[in-house]
Each structure stands twice: as structure tokens, then as C-alpha cells.
C-alpha positions in Angstrom: 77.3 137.0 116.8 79.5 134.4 118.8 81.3 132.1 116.5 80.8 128.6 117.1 82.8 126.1 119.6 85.1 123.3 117.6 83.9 119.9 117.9 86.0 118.1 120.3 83.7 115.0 120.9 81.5 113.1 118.8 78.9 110.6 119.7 76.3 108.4 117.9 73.2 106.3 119.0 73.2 102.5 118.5 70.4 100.1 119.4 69.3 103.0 121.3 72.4 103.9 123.5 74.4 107.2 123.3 78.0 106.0 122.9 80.7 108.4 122.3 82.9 108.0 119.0 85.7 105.7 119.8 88.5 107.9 117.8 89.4 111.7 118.8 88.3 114.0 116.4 91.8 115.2 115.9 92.9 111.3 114.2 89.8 111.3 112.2 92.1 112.2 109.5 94.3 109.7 110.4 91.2 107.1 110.6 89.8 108.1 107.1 93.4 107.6 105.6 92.9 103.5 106.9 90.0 103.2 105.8 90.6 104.6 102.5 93.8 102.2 102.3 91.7 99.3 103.6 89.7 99.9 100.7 92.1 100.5 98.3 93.9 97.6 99.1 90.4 95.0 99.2 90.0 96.2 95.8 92.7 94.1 94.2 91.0 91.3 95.9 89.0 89.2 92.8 86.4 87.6 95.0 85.4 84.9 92.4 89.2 83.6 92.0 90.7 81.4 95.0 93.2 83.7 96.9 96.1 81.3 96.5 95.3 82.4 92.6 96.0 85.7 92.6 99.1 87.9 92.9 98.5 89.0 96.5 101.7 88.4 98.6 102.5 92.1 99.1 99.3 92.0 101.4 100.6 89.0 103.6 101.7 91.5 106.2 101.3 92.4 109.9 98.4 94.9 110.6 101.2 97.1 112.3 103.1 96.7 109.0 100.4 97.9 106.8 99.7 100.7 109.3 103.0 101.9 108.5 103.2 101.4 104.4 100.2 103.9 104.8 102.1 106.4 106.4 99.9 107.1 109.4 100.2 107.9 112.7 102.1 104.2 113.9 102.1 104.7 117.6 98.5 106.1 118.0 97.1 103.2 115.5 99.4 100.4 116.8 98.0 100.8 119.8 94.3 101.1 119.1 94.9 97.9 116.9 96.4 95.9 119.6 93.7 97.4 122.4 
């Protein structure tokens, strides 16, 4: 039996248009790593208190900045942030 190929695209279908995934499968890693810290981060967010109310300066950063506090890949996310 031939073993299988490795993925090296992806694509999905929206509004009924085949688009190819925007990230490389190779920095899906990196990709789930921001979104977990995206998460992470919007959790310490109380949406029924004003912001000014709540102890949230560590988050009053560049996106570039919090990029990097994550530890990802900067130059590769940087970019696609920017793009």
C-alpha cells in the first residue's frame, strides 16, 4: 500500500467559491498559538464593566508587540499583520 502525500495546501468553500487557506500549513502552529493567546488574553476582558474600569494596561500594546510577548514567529506574523 502507498502511504499517503502530506498536506501542503488547504482550501475551504465560502459563499460558494473554492479559496485556498490564507496561512501555509507549516505556520498553522504558529497561527493556533495567536489565536489561543487572542483568547486567552480577551478573557480578562469583563464585558459588563467599562474598560477604563478594569486593570487592563498590560494589553495597550502594538499588535507587533503582542506578536512577540507570545513568542511566535515575529517576522512571518509581522508581516501578515501589516499586509
Amino acid at each position: 500500500m502507498k502511504s499517503d502525500v502530506s498536506a501542503e495546501h488547504a482550501a475551504f468553500i465560502t459563499d460558494g467559491i473554492r479559496r485556498s487557506f490564507p496561512v501555509p500549513l507549516s505556520e498553522l502552529p504558529d497561527l493556533e498559538r495567536a489565536f489561543i493567546g487572542l483568547r486567552d488574553a480577551s478573557r480578562r476582558i469583563t464585558p459588563s464593566q467599562p474598560l477604563s474600569q478594569q486593570p487592563l494596561n498590560y494589553l495597550d500594546i502594538s499588535v507587533e508587540a503582542f506578536i512577540r510577548r507570545m513568542s511566535l514567529l515575529q517576522q512571518r506574523l509581522t508581516c501578515s499583520v501589516r499586509s
